[in-house]
Each structure stands twice: as structure tokens, then as C-alpha cells.
N, C-alpha and C positions, 0 to 999 in steps of 0.2 A: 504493500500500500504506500501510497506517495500523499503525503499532506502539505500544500500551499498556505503558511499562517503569515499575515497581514498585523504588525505590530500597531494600534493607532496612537499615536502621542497627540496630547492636549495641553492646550494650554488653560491652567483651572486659577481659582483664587487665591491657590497657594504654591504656584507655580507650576512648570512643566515638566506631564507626568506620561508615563506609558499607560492609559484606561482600560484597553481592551484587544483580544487578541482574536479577527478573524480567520477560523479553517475552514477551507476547503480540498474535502477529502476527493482522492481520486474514486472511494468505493465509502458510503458510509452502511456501514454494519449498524445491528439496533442497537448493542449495545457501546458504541462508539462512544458517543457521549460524556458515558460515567465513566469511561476508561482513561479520561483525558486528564490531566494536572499539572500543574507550570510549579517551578523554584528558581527563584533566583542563590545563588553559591550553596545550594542543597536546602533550602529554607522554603517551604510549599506558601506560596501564593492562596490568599483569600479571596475566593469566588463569590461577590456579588449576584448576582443574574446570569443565567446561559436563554441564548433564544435561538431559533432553526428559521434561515431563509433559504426557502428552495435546497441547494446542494451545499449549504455553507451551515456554521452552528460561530456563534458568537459568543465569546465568554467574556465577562465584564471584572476586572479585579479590585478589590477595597482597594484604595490609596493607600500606599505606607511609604518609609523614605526609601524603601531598596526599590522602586518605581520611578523615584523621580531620574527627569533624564539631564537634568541638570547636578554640575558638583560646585561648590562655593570653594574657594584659595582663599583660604586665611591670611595668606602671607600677602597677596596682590588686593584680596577686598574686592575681587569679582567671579561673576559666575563664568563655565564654561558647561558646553554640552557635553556631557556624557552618560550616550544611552545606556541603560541596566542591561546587560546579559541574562533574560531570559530562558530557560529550558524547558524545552513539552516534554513531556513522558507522556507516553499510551499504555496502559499497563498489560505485560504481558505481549506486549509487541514490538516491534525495531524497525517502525517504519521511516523510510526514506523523507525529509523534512528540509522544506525549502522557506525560509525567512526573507521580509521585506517588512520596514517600516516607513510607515505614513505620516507625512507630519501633519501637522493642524490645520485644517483646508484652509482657514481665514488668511494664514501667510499667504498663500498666493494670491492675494487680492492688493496684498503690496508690493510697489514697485521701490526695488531697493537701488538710490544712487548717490551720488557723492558730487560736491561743489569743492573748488579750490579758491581760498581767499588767496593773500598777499604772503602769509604766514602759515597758514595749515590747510589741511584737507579736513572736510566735515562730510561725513558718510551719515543717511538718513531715508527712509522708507517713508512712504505714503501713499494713500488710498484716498481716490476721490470719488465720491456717488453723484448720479447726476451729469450734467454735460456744462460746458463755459458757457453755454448761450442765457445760463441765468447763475446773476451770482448768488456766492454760497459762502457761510458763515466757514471758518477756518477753526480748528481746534488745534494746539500746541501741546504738546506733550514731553516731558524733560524726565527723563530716567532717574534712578537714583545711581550712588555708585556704585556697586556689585554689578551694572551692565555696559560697563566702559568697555571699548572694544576700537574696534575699524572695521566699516562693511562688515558685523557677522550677527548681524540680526536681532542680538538678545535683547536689547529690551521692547522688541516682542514677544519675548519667550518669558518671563523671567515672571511675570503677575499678568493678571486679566485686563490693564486697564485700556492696551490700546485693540485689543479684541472686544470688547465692553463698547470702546468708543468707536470701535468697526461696525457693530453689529447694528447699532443706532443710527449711522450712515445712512449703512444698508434699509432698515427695514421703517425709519421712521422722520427720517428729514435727510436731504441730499448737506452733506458735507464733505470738509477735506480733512482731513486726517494727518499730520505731521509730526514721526518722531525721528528727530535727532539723534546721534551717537555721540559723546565726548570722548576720545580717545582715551586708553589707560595710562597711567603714569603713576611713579611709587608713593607720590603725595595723593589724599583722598580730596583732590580740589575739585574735578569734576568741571561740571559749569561754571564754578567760580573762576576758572581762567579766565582774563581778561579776550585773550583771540578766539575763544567756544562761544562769550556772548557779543563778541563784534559780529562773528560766524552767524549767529542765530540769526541778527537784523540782517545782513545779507542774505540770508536764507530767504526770509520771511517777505520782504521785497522781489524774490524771484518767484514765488509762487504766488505773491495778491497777482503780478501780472501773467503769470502763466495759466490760471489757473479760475480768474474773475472773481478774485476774493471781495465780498462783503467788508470794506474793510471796519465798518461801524458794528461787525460780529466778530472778529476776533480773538478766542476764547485761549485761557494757557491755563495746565495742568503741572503739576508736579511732585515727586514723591521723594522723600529724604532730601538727598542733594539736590535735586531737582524741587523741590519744594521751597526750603530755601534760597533758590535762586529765581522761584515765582514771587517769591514776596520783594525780593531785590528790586525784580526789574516793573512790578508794581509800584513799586517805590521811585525808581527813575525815568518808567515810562508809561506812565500813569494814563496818557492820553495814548496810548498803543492801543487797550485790552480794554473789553466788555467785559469780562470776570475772569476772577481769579479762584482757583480749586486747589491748595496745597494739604499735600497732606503727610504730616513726620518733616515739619521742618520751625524754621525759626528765620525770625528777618534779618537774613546778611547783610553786610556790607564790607568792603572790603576794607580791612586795616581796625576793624570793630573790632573791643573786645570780646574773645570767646569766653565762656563760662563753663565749668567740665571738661574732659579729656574727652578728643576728638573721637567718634564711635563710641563713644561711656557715657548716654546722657549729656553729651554739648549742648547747648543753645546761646542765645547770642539775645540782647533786650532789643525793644524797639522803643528810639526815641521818639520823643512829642513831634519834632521837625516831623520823623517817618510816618505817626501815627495819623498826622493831618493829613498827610498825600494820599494815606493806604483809605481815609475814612470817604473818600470818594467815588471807591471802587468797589460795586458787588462782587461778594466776595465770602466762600463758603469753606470753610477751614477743618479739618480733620485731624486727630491724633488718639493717640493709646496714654488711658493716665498714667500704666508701667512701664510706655517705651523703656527701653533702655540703652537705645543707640542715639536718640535726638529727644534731651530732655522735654517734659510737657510744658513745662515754661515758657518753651519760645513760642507755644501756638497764645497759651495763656498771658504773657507781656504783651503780645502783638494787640491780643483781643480788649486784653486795659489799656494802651495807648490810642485803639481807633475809639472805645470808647470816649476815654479822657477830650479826645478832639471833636466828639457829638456824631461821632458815624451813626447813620441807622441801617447801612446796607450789609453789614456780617452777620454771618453766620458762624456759628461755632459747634462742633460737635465733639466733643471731649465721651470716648466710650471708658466707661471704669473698667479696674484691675478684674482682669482674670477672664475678658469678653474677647480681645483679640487672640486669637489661637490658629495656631501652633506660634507664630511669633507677631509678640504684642506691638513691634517695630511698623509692622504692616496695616496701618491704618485702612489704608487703600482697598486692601482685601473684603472691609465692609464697607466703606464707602461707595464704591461702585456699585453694589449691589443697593443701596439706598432706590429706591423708587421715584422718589422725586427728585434726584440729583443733576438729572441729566434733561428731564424736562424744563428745569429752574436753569440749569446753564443755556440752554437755549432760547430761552424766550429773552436773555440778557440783550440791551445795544446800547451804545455808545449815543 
């Protein structure tokens, strides 16, 4: 017997994972089925659901981390791919097995390319719904640091948010979809480099005209480092962005005091100056009260400084200890799943 099995990888809320495994048997026997069972380094696989289409049987795995197809470098502070090694057993048989893994259909709806400024190369994906003959509201998207890279896709991979803001495109208002990559380097600066956010405004002028950007709709996101650097550029380009969604971060600037050890609960205060520019801009805020990589202080100073200056347009969402899970760091992972988060960023303009 010869079996065809189909790895699919997803990309889920807490990142990218191997879900399920389709076979298709060259002969299926009745008891095929039960005979079937996967381990990863000799360790059996939890079976969720099996279902039967036509000549194929689909088996659905719990999540756990020998699944995930991503591995974190501690020493670097980014993600790389690395698919799980999978093994079927058929019990009581040695049949011939032929492997292929699929990745997350929504990737191919991005087109991945790269701009050269003065100083750097900025490599970045994006997806547009809809056609230029009508414009369309622009959404910005800023990684955090664990997806520092060059042209290799992760932070598409890495969390749901620009699949979340894919799917929204797709199925509920024609937009454009832009995420960036900041290349790696052994400092955790990220966006804060100065030529990543000259890079951005260059970016972001190549595609209002490419692309017939709404520019009285364009919307910026970001997570950790990229979060931080939503609030930054809130703060110096106030009249850029219809709203701001940050989420695990604090309001940078550069040459500002930091407070905690960089990844140990850092954050950074926002002054009265910042707090009057930020009190101008809708604006919906995210974090974990146990982060422990971007203290909750910097969502919480931000939120008393816009107040301090009479903002009524924030938002804030502080989820208590012990609700973000498996890592409290990830605000994101329930904020997009919010219901009203993405209807409320849209109806934003300038």
C-alpha cells in the first residue's frame, strides 16, 4: 500500500503550527483508519477529529509545542521556521509513505517585495482587495522583534494579525494590507532605527500612488516593537494616520529614558508634550497586566498622559493576570479576535 499524506500548516493565535494531516490511501481497507497514528521523536500525537472525503481521511491534531513549525533563538531574539518531523505509523503494516507540506493558503495572496532607499533595502508583503479604480483605506502593520528577517516572510507566520487583517480585506471591505520587515541585527532596535522608519515613509508614498490609497484612511498597527514605534510615529506624525492599534508596547522616542531591562518589562513614560499630540488621534490600545517583556506601564502612562491633555478618543484595554495564554506578552492574540476591533478601525478618517 502506498499512502500520499498532505502536512497543513497554519497560521493560528499563537502562532505557526502543523493542524492536520491529509491521506490519501492508494487502497483504503475498513479498518485503515484506526490503524493510523503520528509521533513526533517517539511521542504519539493527540487526535482531535478524523473525517473521510471521498478516497482521502483527514486527521486533525490538538496543538502542543512539538507542532509548532516555528523555533525562537534566544541568542538572536527571532523566530525561524522549523517544521516538526512528523511520523505515521499504520499499525501492523510498512507501507510505502510519501510526504508534502502545505502552507497556509492566505500566504499566497501576498505578494512579497523589497524597495531600496539611499541606505538599506526594506523587504515587505502585501495584499490588496478590490481594484485602483476606487480608493481604499490602507492598513500598516509593524512586527514585533522575534520577526526581523530579509524577504523571509515571518511576520506573516509568527501571530494571526496580518491573516486576521487578510481575511477582513477579503471578505468585508476592499483594502490594502502592508507589512514590512526590519532586518535582524544583534541590538533588539527593530523599527526604532532611524533608516527602517525613513524606509516606512518611503514605503508608504509608493503605494498611496500605486495602489489609490484613501489617504484620509490610513490605519497603523503594531505589536511589541512595533507597537512602540506606533505610538512614536503617532506622536511625530500625527496628521499621517486615522488610528492607531498598538499592542505590548510603550511610547518611544528616541534618546528617552528607558525604565527596566530591555525584554524584562521595559517601558518608556509619555510626556504631557506626547500626551497632547497622541490625545488627537483614535486610538485603541492593548496589553497583558503580567506582560513580562514590555512592562504594562507604558500602555498605562500613555493612557494618563492622553488623558491628562482631555483626549476622548482612546481606548484602552488592559486584560488581567492569568487571561493571556500561553504567553501573557501577546496581547495581540486576543485583541484581534475582539469583535469590534476591526469594524471600529475602519469606520476611522482623518
Amino acid at each position: 500500500m502506498k499512502l500520499n499524506v498532505v502536512y497543513q500548516e497554519e497560521v493560528t493565535d499563537n502562532g505557526y503550527f502543523v493542524t492536520s494531516a491529509k491521506i490519501t490511501p492508494s487502497q483504503i481497507t475498513k479498518d485503515l483508519q484506526k490503524r493510523i497514528s503520528f509521533t513526533i521523536e517517539g511521542k504519539e500525537l493527540q487526535i482531535t477529529k478524523i473525517e473521510e472525503e471521498q478516497n482521502q481521511i483527514i486527521y486533525y491534531f490538538k496543538l502542543t509545542k512539538e507542532l509548532l513549525a516555528l523555533s525562537f533563538d534566544p541568542s538572536k531574539f527571532i523566530n525561524q521556521v522549523a517544521l516538526p518531523q512528523i511520523m505515521l505509523h499504520v499499525n501492523g503494516m510498512q507501507p510505502e509513505i510519501e510526504v508534502a507540506f502545505q502552507p497556509d493558503p492566505f500566504l499566497a495572496d501576498f505578494d512579497k517585495k523589497i524597495i531600496q532607499t539611499d541606505t538599506i533595502q526594506l523587504s515587505y508583503s502585501i495584499y490588496a482587495s478590490g481594484t485602483n479604480r476606487k480608493k481604499r483605506p490602507l492598513v500598516l502593520f509593524l512586527h514585533g522583534s522575534g520577526e526581523r528577517g530579509f524577504n523571509n516572510g515571518m511576520p506573516l507566520l509568527a501571530n494571526d494579525v496580518p491573516k486576521t487583517l487578510h481575511d477582513y480585506a477579503k471578505t468585508k471591505e476592499d483594502a490594502v494590507i502592508l507589512v514590512p520587515q526590519a532586518t535582524w541585527a544583534p541590538t533588539l532596535n527593530g523599527w526604532f532605527r532611524k533608516d527602517f522608519r525613513k524606509a516606512l515613509f518611503i514605503l508608504l508614498k509608493q503605494i498611496e500612488s500605486e495602489c489609490n490609497i484613501d489617504t484620509k484612511r490610513i490605519y497603523l498597527t503594531g505589536l511589541s516593537n512595533g507597537a512602540s514605534t506606533t505610538w512614536y510615529m503617532g506622536v511625530h506624525h500625527a496628521d499621517l494616520f486615522a488610528a492607531l492599534v498598538p499592542c505590548s508596547g510603550y511610547v518611544y522616542d528616541d534618546g528617552k529614558k528607558g525604565y527596566g531591562d530591555q525584554g524584562k518589562g521595559r517601558y518608556m513614560l509619555a510626556s504631557p508634550e506626547e500626551g497632547k499630540t497622541l490625545s488627537q488621534l483614535p486610538i485603541w490600545a492593548f496589553h497583558a497586566e503580567d506582560d513580562p517583556t514590555v512592562g504594562v506601564l507604558g500602555t498605562k502612562k500613555a493612557e494618563e498622559a492622553i488623558h491628562q491633555a482631555g483626549g476622548k478618543q482612546l481606548k484602552v484595554t488592559v486584560y488581567p493576570k492569568n487571561t493571556v495564554k500561553p504567553n501573557p506578552h501577546a496581547s495581540w492574540a486576543r485583541a484581534f479576535n475582539t469583535p469590534e476591533l476591526l469594524p471600529w478601525l475602519f469606520k476611522q478618517h482623518k
